[in-house]
N, C-alpha and C positions, 0 to 999 in steps of 0.2 A: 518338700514344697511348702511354700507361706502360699498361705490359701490370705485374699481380700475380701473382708467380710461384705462389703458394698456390691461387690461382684457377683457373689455367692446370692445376694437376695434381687439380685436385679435377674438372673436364672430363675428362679423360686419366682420373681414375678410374673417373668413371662410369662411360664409354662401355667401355673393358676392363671393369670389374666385371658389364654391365649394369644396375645398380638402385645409388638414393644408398645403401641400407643397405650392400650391398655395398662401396660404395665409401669408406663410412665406417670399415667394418671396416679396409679395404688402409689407411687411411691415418692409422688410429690415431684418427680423430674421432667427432665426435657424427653424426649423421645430419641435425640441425639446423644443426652446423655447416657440413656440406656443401651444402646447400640453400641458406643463407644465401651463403658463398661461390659461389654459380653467378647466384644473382639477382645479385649485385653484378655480376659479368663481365657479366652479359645486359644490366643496366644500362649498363653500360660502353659494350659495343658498341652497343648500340640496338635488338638483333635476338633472337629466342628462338632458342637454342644448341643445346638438348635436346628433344626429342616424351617426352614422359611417359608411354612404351609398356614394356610388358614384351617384353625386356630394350629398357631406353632407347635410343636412335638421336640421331645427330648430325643437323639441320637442316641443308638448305642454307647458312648462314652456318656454322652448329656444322663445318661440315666444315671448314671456310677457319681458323679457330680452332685446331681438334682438331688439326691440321697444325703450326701453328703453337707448340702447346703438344709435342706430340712432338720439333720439331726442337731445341727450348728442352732439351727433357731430356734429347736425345742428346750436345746440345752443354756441358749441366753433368755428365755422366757423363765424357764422356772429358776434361773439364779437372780435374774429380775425382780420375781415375786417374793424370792428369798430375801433380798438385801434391801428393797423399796417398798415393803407391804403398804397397799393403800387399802382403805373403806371403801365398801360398798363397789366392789369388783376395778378396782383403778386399771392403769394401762399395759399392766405389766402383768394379764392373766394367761399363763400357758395353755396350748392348747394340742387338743390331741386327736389325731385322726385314726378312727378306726372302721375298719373293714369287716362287714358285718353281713353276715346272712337274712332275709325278712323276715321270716319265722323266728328267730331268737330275738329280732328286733321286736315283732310285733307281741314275745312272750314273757320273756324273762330280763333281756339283758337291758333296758328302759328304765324298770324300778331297781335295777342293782345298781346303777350308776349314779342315781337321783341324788344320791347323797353325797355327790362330789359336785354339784352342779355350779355350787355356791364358791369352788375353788378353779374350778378344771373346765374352760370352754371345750365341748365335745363334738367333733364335727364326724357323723354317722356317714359311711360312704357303703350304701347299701349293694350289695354282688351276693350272688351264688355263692354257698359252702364251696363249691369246687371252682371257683377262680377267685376266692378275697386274697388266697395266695401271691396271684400276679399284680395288687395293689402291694404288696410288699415290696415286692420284686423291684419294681419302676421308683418307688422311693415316695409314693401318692400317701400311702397308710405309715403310720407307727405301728398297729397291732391288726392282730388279723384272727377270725372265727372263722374257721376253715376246715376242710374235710379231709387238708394232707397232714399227713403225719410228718415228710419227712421235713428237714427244717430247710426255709430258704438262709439263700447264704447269709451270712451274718446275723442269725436270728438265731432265737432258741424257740424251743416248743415244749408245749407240755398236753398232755394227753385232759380235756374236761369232762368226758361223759359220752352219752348220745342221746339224740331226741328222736324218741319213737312216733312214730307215723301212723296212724291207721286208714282203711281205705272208707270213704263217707260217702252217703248219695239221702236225697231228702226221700222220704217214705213213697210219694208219689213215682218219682223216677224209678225207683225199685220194680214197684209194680207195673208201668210200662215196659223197660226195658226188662227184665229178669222174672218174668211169668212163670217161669219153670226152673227159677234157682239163678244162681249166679255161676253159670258155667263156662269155659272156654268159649264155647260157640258165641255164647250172648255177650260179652265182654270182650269182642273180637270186634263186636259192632257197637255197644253203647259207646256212644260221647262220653268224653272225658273235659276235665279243666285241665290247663297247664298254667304254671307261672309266666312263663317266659319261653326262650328259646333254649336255656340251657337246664332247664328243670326236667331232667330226664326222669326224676322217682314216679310219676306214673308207668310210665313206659316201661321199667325196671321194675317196676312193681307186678306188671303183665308178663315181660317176660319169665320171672320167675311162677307165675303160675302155667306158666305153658303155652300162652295167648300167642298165635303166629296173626302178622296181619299190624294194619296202622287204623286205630278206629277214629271218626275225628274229634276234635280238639277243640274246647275253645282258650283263649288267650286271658288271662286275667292278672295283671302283674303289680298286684298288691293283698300281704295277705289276710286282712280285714276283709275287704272284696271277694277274696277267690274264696274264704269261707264261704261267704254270702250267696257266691252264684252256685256251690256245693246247693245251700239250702234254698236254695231260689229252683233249682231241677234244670240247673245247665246243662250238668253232668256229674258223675262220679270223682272223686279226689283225695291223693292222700292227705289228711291233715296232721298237724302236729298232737299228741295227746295233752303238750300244756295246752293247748288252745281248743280242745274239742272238751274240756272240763266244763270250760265256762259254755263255752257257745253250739252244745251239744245238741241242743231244741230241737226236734225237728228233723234229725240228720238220723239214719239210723248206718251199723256196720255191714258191706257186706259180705263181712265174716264172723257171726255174733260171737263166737266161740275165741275172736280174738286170735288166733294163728296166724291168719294172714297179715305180715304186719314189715316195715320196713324201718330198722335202726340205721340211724345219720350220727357214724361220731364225729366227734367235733372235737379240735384241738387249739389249743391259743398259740400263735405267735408273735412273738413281738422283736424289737430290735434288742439286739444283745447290747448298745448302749442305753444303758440305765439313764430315767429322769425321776423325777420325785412321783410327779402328775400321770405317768405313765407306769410306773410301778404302783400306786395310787388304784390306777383303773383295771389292773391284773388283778391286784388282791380283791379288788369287789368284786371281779366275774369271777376269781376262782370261789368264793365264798360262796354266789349262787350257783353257780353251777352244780355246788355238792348237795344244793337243798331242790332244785329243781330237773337236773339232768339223770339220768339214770348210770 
């Protein structure tokens, strides 16, 4: 099949813009034009690309495409940069989208990158360890910090490390909630922070000490913040031990002996077609990773 490269980005617009008008805007056309250009592609393939929903959504084929058309663009950006170098970041700077957990965002993987910044526009799409995977999937991500092992299709993987957890609560909270220790009983009802809805390591954290029972929760879904309300006596939370190095103040363990503790490994995926830009941002995180991950 001859793939139409105009086609290919008028999909790639939609789906980033949500809506053809939007999409007609990013790419300098008519809204007719674009519409025309996506029936031809749909023609092409055989199969309907787009759901006609606000904001628009890729179909099951649309996704297998929308992939397709993103790897297309990565791959004329960095030959762009290759054969037209300009000064002072001209318009042919590739870019790279990655799928990034907030804990590695907010610890390590920020300054490992830094030093491509000046080549490689990097566009962070922040998710849970246990779904940056499905930013692969859909064709949204280039690469992915994530908590499966196994590879999505067309990718490779490689094994980085893992980021140890330990459980925190500020000195005050302690003494309220855990007057007589940090027992099942008490920890069945001390409040907890969570990230999010899909940040199940507290809960997993309880479970494995035996905790039956839902204690409550509060919601804090940035992890600068959810330190902060750790040491603010929200509640109790696991934090990362890059980040409880620096921002320990205040916070004590409640397990000082250290055993109670939760390892998150993390694995890189990326797309098994190679770019410069994107091979590029593998070798920086595999590099920190070996000086910061365990």
């Amino acid at each position: 099949m001859d793939w139409d490269l105009p086609q290919l980005r008028a999909l790639a617009a939609a789906v980033e813009a949500g809506s053809l008008d939007a999409a007609a805007r990013a790419l300098h056309l008519t809204p007719s034009a674009v519409s025309q250009r996506l029936k031809a592609l749909e023609q092409q393939v055989g199969a309907v690309l787009l759901q006609r929903t606000r904001p628009v959504r890729p179909t099951e084929a649309g996704v297998a495409v929308l992939r397709l058309a993103r790897e297309i663009e990565a791959l004329t950006a960095d030959a762009q940069r290759t054969l037209s170098p300009a000064p002072d970041g001209g318009p042919a700077w590739p870019r790279v989208r990655l799928a990034v957990n907030a804990d590695s965002l907010a610890t390590w993987v920020l300054p490992a990158l830094a030093p491509l910044a000046a080549d490689v526009l990097i566009e962070f799409l922040r998710e849970d360890q246990d779904r940056t995977a499905d930013l692969l999937r859909d064709g949204t991500a280039m690469g992915a910090l994530t908590s499966q092992a196994a590879p999505v299709q067309g990718c490779t993987v490689e094994a980085l490390g893992t980021m140890r957890y330990h459980p925190l609560a500020s000195a005050a909270f302690v003494r309220r909630w855990f007057p007589d220790g940090v027992t099942p009983a008490a920890l069945a009802v001390a409040p907890m922070v969570v990230f999010d809805d899909a940040d199940a390591l507290q809960h997993e954290a309880l479970r494995r000490r035996g905790v039956d029972g839902e204690p409550p929760f509060h919601v804090v879904p940035a992890s600068a913040q959810f330190a902060d309300a750790v040491r603010l006596g929200y509640g109790w939370g696991m934090l990362p031990e890059l980040q409880v190095d620096a921002e320990a103040e205040g916070l004590v363990r409640l397990d000082p002996t250290g055993a109670w503790r939760e390892d998150v490994p993390l694995f890189w995926q990326q797309w098994s077609l190679h770019t410069p830009s994107l091979d590029a941002v593998a070798d920086a995180l595999r590099t920190a990773a070996r000086a910061h991950l365990r």
